[in-house]
C-alpha positions in Angstrom: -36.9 52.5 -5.7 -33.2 52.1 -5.1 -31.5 48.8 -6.0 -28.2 47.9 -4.2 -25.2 47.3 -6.0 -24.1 43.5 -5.9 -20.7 42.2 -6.1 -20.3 40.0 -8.8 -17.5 37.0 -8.9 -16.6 35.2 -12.5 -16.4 31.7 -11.6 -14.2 29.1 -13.1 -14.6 26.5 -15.8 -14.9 24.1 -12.7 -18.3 24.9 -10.5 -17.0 22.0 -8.1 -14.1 24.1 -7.5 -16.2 27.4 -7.2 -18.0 25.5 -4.2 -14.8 24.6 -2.4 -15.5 21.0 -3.4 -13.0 18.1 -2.4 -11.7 16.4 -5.7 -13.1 19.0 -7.6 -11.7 17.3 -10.5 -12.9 14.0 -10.6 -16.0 15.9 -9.7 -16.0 17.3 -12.8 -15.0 14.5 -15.1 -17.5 12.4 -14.0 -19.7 15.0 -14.6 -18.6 15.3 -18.1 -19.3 11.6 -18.6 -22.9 11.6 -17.0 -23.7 14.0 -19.8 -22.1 12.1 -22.0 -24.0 8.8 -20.6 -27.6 11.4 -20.9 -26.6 12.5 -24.3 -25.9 8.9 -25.9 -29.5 7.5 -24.0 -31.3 10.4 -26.0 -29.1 9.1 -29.1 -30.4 5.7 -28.9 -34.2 6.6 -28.5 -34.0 4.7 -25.1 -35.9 4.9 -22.5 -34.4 4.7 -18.9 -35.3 1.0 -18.7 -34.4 0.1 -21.6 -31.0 1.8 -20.4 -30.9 0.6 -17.5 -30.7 -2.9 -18.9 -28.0 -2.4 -21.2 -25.9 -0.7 -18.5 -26.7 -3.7 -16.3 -28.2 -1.8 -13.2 -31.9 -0.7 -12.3 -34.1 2.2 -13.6 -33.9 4.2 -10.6 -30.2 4.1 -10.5 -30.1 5.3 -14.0 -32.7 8.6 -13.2 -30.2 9.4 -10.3 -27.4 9.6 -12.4 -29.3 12.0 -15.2 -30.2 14.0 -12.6 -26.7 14.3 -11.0 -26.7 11.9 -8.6 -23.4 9.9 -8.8 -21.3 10.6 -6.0 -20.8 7.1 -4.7 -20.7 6.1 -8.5 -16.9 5.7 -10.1 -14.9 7.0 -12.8 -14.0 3.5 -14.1 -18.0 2.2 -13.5 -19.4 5.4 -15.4 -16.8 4.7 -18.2 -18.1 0.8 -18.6 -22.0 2.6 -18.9 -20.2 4.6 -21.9 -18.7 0.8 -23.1 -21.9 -0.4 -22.7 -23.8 2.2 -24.1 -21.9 1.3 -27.7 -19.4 3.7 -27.2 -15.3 3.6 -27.1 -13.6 5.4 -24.5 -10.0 7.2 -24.9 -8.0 8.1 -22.3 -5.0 10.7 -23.5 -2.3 11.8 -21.0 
């Protein structure tokens, strides 16, 4: 059996981007943050209440942001989960 050859593209760095994306990089950034956000959870030993209570919003909100679901969530809101969350944020230019 005869397989057809496939074009293969290299994305970027930036799968936002590679999807034609609007804001591709604040896409991306806040991104970055989430797993930041999921990361220092697992750090903690919490659980997504627990979370959830620090962070100041409800469990369900804080399963839709592990699981990528932050679009109507901002950059300066996911940074006050990192604040909240015991860690400092820096901002370099």
């Amino acid at each position: 059996m005869k397989t057809k050859a496939r074009a293969v593209t290299r994305g970027s760095s930036n799968i936002f981007a590679d999807l034609g994306l609007s804001n591709a990089d604040e896409h991306m950034l806040k991104a970055r943050v989430v797993i930041f956000i999921g990361k220092r959870i697992e750090q903690l030993g919490l659980t997504q209440q627990a979370a959830a209570k620090r962070m100041g919003i409800k469990q369900p909100d804080v399963s839709n942001l592990l699981r990528g679901r932050f679009d109507g969530v901002s950059l300066e809101r996911l940074l006050g989960f990192v604040r909240s969350l015991g860690s400092d944020v820096e901002i370099k230019v």
